[in-house]
C-alpha positions in Angstrom: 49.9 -52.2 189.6 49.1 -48.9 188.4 47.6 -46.0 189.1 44.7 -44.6 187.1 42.9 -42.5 188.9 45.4 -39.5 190.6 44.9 -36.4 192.1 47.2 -33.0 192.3 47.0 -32.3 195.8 49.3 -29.5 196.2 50.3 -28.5 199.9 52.9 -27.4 201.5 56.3 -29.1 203.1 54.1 -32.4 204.4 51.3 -30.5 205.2 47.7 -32.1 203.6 44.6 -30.2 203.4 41.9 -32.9 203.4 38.8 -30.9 202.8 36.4 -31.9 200.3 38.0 -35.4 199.2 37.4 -39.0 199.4 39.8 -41.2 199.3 39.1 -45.0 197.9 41.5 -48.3 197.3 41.8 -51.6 195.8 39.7 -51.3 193.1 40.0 -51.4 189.3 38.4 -50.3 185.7 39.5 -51.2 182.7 39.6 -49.7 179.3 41.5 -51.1 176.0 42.4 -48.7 173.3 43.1 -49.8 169.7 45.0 -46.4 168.1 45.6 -46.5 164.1 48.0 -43.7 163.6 47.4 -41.6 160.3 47.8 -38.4 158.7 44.8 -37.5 157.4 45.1 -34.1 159.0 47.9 -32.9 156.5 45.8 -31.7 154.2 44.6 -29.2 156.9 47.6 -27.7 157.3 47.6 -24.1 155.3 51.4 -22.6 155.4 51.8 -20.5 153.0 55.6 -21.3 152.6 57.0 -24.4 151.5 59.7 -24.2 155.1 56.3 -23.5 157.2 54.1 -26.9 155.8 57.5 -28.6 157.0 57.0 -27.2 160.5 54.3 -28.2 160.5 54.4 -31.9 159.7 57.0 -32.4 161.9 54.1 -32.0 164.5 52.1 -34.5 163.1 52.6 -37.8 162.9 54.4 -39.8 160.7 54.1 -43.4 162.6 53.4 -46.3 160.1 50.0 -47.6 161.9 51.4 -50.4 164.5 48.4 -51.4 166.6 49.1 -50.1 170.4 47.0 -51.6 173.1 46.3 -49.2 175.9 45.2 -50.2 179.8 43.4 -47.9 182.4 43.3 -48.7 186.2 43.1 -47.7 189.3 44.4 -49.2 192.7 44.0 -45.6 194.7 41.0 -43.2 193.5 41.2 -39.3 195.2 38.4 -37.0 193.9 37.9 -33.5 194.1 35.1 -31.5 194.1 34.5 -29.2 190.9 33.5 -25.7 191.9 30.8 -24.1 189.9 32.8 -21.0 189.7 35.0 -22.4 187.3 33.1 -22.1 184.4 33.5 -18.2 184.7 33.9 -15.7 182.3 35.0 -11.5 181.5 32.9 -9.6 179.8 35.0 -7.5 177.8 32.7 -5.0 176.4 34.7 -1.6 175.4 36.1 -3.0 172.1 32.9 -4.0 170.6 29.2 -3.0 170.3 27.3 -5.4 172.7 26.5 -4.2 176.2 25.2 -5.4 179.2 21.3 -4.2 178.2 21.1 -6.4 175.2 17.8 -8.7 176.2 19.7 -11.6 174.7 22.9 -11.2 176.5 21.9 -12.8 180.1 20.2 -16.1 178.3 23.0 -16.3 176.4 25.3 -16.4 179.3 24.0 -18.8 181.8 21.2 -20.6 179.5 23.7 -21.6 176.9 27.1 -21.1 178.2 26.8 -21.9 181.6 28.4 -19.9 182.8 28.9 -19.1 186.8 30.8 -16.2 187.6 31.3 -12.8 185.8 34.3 -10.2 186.5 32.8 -6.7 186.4 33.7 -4.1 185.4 36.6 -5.6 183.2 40.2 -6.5 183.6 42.6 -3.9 182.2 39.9 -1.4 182.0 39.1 -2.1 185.9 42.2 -0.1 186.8 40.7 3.2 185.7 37.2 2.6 185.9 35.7 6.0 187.4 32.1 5.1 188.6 31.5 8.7 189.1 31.3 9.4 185.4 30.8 5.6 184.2 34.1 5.9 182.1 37.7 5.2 182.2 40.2 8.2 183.9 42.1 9.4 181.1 43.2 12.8 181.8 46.0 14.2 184.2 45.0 14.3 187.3 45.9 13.9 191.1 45.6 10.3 191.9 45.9 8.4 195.6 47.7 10.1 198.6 47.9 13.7 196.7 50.2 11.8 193.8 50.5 13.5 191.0 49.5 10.9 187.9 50.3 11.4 184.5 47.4 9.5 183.7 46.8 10.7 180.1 50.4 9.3 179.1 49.5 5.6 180.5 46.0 5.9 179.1 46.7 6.4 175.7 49.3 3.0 176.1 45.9 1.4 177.6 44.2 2.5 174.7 41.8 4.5 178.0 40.5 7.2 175.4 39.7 5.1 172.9 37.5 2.7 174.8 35.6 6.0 176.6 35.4 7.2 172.7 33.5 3.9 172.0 31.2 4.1 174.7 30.2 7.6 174.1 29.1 6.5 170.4 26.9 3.2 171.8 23.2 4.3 171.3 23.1 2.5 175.2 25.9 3.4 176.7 25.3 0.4 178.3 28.7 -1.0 178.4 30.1 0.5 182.1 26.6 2.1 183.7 26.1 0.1 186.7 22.5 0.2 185.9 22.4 -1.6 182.9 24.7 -4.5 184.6 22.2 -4.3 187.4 19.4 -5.4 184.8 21.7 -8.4 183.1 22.1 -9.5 186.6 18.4 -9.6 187.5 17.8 -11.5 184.5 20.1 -14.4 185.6 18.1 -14.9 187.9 20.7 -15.7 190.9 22.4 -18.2 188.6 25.9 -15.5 187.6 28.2 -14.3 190.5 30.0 -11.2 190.3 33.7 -10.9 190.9 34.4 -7.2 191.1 37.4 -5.7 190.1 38.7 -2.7 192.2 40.5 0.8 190.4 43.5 0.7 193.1 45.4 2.7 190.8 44.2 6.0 189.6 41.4 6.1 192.9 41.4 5.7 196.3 39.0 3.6 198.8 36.3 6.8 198.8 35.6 5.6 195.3 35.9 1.6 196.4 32.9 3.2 198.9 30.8 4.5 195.8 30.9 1.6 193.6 29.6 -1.0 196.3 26.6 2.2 197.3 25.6 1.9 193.6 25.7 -1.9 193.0 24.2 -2.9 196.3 21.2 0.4 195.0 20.8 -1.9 192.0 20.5 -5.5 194.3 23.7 -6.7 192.9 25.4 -9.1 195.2 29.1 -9.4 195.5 30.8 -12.9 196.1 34.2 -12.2 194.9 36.6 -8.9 195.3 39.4 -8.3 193.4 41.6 -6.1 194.6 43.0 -4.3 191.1 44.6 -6.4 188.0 47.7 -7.1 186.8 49.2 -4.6 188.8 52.8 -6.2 189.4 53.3 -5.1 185.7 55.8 -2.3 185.8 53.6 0.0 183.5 51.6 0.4 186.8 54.6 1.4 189.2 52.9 5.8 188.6 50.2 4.5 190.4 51.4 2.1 193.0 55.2 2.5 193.4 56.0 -0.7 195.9 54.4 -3.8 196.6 54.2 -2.4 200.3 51.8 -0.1 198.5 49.7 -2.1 197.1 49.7 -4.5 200.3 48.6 -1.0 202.0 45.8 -0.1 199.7 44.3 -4.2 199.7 44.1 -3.2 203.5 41.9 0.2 202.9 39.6 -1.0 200.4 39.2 -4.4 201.5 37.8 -2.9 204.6 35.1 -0.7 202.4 34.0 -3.5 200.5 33.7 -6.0 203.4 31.2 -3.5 205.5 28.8 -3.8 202.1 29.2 -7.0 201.6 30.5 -8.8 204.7 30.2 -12.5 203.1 32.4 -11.2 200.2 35.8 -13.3 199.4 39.1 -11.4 198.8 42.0 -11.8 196.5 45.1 -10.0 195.9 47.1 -10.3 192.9 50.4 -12.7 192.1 52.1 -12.0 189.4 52.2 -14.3 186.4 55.8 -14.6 185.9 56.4 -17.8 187.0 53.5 -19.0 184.4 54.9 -16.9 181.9 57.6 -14.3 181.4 56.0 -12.9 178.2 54.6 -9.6 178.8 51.3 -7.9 176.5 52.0 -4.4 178.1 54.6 -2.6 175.5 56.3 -0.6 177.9 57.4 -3.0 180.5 60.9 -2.2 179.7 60.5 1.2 179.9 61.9 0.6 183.6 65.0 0.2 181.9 65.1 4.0 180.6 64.3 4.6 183.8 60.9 6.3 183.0 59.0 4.8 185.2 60.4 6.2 188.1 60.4 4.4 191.5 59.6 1.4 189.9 61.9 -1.7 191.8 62.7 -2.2 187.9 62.2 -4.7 185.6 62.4 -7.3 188.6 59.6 -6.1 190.0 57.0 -9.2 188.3 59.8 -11.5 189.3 59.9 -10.9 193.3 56.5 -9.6 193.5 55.0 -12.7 194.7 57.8 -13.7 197.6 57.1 -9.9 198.9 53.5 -10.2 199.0 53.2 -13.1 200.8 55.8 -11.8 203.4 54.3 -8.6 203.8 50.8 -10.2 204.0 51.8 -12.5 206.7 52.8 -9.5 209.1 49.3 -7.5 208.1 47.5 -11.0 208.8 46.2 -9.4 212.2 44.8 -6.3 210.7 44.1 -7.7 207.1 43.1 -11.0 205.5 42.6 -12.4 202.6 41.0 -15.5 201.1 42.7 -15.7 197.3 45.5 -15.3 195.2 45.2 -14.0 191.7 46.9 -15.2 188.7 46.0 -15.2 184.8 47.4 -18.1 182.4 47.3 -17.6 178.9 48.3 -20.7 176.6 51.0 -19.3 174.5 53.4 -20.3 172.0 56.2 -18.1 173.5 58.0 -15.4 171.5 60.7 -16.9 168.9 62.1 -13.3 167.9 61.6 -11.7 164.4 62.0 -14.1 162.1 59.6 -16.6 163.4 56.4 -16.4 163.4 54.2 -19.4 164.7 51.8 -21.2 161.9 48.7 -21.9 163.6 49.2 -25.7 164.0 52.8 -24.5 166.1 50.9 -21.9 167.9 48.7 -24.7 169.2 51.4 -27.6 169.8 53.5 -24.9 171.4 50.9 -23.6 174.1 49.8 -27.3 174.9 53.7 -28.0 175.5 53.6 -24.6 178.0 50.5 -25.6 179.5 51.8 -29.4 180.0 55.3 -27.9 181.1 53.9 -25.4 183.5 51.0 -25.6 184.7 51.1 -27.8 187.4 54.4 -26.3 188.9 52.8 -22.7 188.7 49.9 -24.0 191.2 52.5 -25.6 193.1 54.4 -22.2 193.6 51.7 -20.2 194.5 50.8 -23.0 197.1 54.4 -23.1 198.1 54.5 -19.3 198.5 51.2 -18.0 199.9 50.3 -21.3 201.6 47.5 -24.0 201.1 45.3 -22.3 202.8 44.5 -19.7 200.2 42.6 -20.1 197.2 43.4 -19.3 193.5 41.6 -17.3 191.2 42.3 -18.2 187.5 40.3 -15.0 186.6 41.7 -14.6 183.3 42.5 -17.4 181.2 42.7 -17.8 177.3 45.3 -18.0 174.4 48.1 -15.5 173.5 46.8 -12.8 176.2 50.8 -12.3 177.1 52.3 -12.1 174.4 53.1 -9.1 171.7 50.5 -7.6 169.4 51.7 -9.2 166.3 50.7 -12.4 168.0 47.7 -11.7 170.3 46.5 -10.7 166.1 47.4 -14.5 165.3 44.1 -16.1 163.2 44.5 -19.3 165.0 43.4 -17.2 168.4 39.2 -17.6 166.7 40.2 -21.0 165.1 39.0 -24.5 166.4 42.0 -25.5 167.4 42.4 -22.5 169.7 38.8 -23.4 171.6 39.8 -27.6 171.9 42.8 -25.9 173.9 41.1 -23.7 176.3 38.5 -26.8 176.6 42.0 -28.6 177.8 42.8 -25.7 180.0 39.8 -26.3 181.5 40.2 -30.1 182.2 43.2 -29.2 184.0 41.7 -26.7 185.8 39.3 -29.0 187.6 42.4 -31.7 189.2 43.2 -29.0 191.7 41.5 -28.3 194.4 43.5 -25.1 195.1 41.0 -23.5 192.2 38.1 -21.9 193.5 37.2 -19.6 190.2 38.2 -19.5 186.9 37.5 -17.1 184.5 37.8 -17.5 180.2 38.6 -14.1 178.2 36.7 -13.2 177.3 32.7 -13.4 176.3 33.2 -11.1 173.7 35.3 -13.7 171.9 32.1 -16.0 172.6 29.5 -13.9 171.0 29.0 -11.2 168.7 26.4 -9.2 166.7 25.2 -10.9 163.4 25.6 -8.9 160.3 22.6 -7.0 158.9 22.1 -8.4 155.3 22.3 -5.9 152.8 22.0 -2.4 153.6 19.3 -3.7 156.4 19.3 -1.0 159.5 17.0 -0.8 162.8 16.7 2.3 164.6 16.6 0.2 167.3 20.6 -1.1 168.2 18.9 -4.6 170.1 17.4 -5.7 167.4 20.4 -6.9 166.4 21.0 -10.5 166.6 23.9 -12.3 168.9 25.5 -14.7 166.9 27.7 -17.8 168.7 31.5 -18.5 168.3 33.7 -21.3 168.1 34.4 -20.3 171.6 31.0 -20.6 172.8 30.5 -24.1 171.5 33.6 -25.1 173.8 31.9 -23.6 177.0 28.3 -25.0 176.0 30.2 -28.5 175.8 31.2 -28.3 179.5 28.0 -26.9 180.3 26.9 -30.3 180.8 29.6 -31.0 183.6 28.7 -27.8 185.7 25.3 -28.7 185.9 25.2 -32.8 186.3 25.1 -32.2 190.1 22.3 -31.0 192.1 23.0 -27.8 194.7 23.0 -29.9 197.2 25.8 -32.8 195.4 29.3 -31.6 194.3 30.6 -32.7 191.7 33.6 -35.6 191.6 36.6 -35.2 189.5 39.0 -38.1 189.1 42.0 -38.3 186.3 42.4 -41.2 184.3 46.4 -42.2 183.5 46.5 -44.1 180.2 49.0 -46.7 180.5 51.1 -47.5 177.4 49.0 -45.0 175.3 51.3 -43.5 172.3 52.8 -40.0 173.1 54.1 -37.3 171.1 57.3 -34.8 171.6 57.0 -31.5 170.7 60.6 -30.5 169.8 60.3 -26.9 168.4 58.8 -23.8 170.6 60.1 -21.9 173.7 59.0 -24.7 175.3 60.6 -27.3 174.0 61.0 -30.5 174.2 58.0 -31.5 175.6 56.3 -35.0 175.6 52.7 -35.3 175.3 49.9 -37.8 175.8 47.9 -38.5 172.1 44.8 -38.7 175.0 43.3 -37.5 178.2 40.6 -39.2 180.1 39.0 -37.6 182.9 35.7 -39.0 185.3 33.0 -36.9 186.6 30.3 -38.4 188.6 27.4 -36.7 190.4 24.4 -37.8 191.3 22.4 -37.2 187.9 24.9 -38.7 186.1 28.6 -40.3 185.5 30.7 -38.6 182.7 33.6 -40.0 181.4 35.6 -36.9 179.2 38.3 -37.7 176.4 40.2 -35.7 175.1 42.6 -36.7 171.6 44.5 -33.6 171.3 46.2 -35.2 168.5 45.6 -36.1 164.7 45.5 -40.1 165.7 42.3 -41.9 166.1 41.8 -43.6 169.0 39.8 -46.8 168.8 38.3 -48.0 172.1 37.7 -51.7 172.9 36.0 -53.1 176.0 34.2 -49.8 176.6 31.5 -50.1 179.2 28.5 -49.0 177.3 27.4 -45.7 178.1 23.7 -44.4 177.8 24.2 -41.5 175.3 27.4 -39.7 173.8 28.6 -36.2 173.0 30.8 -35.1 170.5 32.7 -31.7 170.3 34.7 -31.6 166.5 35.7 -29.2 163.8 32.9 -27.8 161.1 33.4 -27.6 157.8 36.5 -25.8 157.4 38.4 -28.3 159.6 40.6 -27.6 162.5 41.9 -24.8 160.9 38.5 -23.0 160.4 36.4 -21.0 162.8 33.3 -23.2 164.0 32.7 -26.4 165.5 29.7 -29.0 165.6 27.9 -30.6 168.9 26.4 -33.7 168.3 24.5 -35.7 170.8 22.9 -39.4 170.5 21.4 -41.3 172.5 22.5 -45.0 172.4 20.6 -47.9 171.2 20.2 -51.4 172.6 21.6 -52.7 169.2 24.3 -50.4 169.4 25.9 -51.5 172.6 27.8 -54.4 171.3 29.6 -52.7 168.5 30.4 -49.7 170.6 31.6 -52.2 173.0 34.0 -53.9 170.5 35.1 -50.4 169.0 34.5 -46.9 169.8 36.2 -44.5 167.5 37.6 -40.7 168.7 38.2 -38.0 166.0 41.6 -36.7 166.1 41.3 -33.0 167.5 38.1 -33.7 169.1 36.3 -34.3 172.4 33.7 -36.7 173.3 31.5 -37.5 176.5 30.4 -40.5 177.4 27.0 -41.1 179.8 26.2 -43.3 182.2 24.0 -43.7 185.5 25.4 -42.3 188.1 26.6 -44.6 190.7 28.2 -46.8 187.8 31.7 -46.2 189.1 30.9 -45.8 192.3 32.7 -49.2 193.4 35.4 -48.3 190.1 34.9 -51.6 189.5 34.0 -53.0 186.1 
């Protein structure tokens, strides 16, 4: 008998953490799955070289049509609850014109996006955010402890005077006042968290002090504390040489944040290297011409995890902490300078990292910190590690690129070591609509917000973060396909890797049961023996394919005279994502 339903339980040596799970047996639910193989997708595929279409339809499939019957079920069922705060996002604002003042901006977030959580004041940014003058440090000047910080050489690699250029020339200045974000988060009305990002780098706790005195003057509640970002990089080591000094600053500014908001969580960063050992900060290396001096070199990202949690545990009388930190960005790994990735690689390669490594990065973090910390996803997205040339890549705003972080996503939710998760960012959500013609407002709001691809792929889970009432988590269960048709990817960094055609995924709450499939592939799947759902939703490419930059949502109800023919076939796009409805309680039993 097999398994359908599983769960990633990640703990550590036998150790089990129990909390929030319900464990069922002996039960079954069956679904058969007709897949016709094709290639209708080829004519998608824009390479520009005759060597790069080859590439890539070696990705997609070639199989000759043979029928494949596919089985779900389930003898042993663990759910998990989903936390709200994973549908989070960053509101990267610096780079482009919207700010948080825009009257559109808060129904746009939680109305239509749904989303939870927002990181304030930024990621990158964060670690020279100066509340004092509601900009970015970018000058020389003397930093923590009396050390002297070249900061105006690292800010110009941070690109520091360029965003404080841009927000002296928005007619708001909206984009870092802590006013302004006080007014977006009265408008949501109690429905966004903040997640605020501390400067541990070019200030010290006194400032920690001044940010929580102005956000708590504007009623802005904090839930989540991060104590500085990304700061294992070694571009950091001028501000915080060791990781014994950044386990010593956690310490003083955890302490100033907790007395203004005692019910506030705190998470310290891990470094990403395990997940990834691509790097978006040019001058990692510079360790290696020894200009970053006191650096622990270029190992530093490497052993900066095993240190923490060592140095951590000895502090655990005086300090404490609730989270570890970590971003994951799907990426198709670097391939050196005569490769670069078409878009169709750059997707098959980041689904064959995020199938390769995502579970065993979770487990390390457990295995390191322990299982009784948290993890904050509080970046995620596509390309965010890798060079410029890349993080440039087209397919990062293509279709393709939003059905992966929607599979990010799904993944997300098996473990119940994530507490938060955060997409980067809204600005690749939304953006300003184009005046037509020479059209021009004296007023800067007037301007529109137009939607993304992006935001079509967080709307379409928007569904799943609210199916439960406050007072009713919602249940996650995984759904094995047995026998279904898989796919090896045998080209990319990481490489070979064997994938699943589909996913399946159950969510049950007490408004409804939800039933996600995923066909991350260009093969149809055709269902058989589907119990009939209520209504379905369908996430798919617009009109310039899977290639192109949009996406189309559409929602139907199901007719009586419908049921029967959806029962005997039930047909999934290849590259899309559909949702199926039913009462809730229908699986309760998992019993057909």
């Amino acid at each position: 008998t097999r398994t359908m339903f599983s769960r990633h339980k990640l703990v550590r040596a036998n150790s089990r953490n129990k909390a929030n799970t319900h464990t069922h047996t002996n039960k079954r639910v069956f679904l058969i799955v007709d897949m016709s193989l094709f290639a209708a997708c080829c004519s998608e595929i824009r390479s520009g070289k005759q060597q790069q279409q080859q590439r890539d339809e070696d990705i997609l499939d070639t199989s000759n049509g043979e029928n494949i019957r596919v089985m779900l079920e389930t003898t042993t069922v663990t759910k998990v609850d989903v936390p709200r705060a994973l549908f989070g996002m960053n509101a990267q604002f610096f780079s482009g014109q919207i700010d948080y003042a825009h009257p559109k901006l808060s129904g746009i977030s939680v109305d239509e996006l749904g989303c939870s959580v927002i990181r304030w004041p930024g990621g990158t940014n964060a670690n020279a955010y100066n509340v004092f003058e509601e900009k970015l440090d970018d000058e020389k000047m003397t930093g923590v402890d009396g050390k002297e910080i070249d900061v105006e050489e690292c800010a110009q690699k941070r690109k520091y005077k360029a965003t404080n250029e841009n927000i002296a020339r928005s007619k708001t200045s909206g984009k870092y006042k802590v006013k302004d974000f006080g007014i977006f988060y009265e408008r949501c009305k109690g429905r966004m968290r903040v997640s605020l990002v501390l400067n541990v780098c070019t200030r010290d706790e006194t400032h920690t002090r001044a940010v929580c005195e102005r956000l708590k003057q504007e009623n802005v509640d904090v839930a989540f504390c991060e104590i500085g970002n990304e700061v294992y990089f070694p571009a950091y080591a001028p501000y915080i040489d060791t990781v014994e000094e950044y386990a010593e600053r956690c310490d003083k500014h955890s302490k100033m944040v907790k007395f203004f908001y005692p019910k506030c969580k705190i998470g310290v960063v891990a470094s990403s290297a395990f997940w990834s050992s691509e790097s978006f900060l040019d001058d990692d290396n510079a360790v290696k011409n020894n200009k970053n001096k006191g650096a622990e070199g270029a190992g530093r990202k490497a052993t900066w995890n095993a240190k923490l949690a060592k140095i951590l545990a000895r502090k655990s009388e005086t300090f404490s902490y609730d989270a570890v930190i970590i971003h994951m960005y799907g990426s198709p790994g670097r391939h050196g300078s005569q490769f670069f990735p078409t878009e169709l690689e750059f997707y098959a390669h980041s689904l064959s990292h995020l199938e390769l490594q995502f579970a065993k990065t979770m487990q390390n973090l457990v295995d390191t910190f322990g299982n009784d910390k948290k993890v904050w996803v509080t970046e995620f997205g596509v390309g965010g590690f890798d060079s410029q040339e890349i993080r440039k890549h087209p397919f990062k705003k293509s279709y393709l690129a939003a059905l992966l972080v929607m599979e990010f996503l799904r993944r997300l939710s098996a473990f119940e070591c994530v507490e938060m998760a955060n997409m980067h960012s809204l600005n690749q959500m939304i953006d300003l609509e184009k005046r037509k013609g020479n059209a021009k407002s004296g007023e800067y709001h007037d301007v529109g917000i137009k939607r993304t691809v992006f935001s079509h792929a967080l709307s379409f889970f928007k569904d799943l973060s609210e199916t439960s009432s406050s007072a009713c988590a919602l249940k996650r269960s995984e759904l094995s396909i047995i026998g279904a048709s898989r796919k090896t990817i045998s080209s990319g960094k990481y490489a070979p890797c064997t994938h699943n055609h589909t996913h399946a995924t159950l969510f049950e709450s007490d408004k409804s049961d939800v039933i996600l499939i995923m066909n991350l592939f260009d093969t149809e799947q055709k269902i058989r023996d589907l119990k009939k759902p209520t209504s379905t939703e369908t996430f798919s490419a617009g009109k310039d394919g899977v290639h192109g930059d949009s996406a189309k949502i559409i929602k139907r109800d199901i007719k009586d005279e419908e049921r029967v023919s959806i029962e005997q076939s039930f047909v999934v796009a290849p590259f899309s994502a559909v949702k199926l409805y039913y009462a809730p309680g229908t699986f309760a039993d998992h019993s057909q």
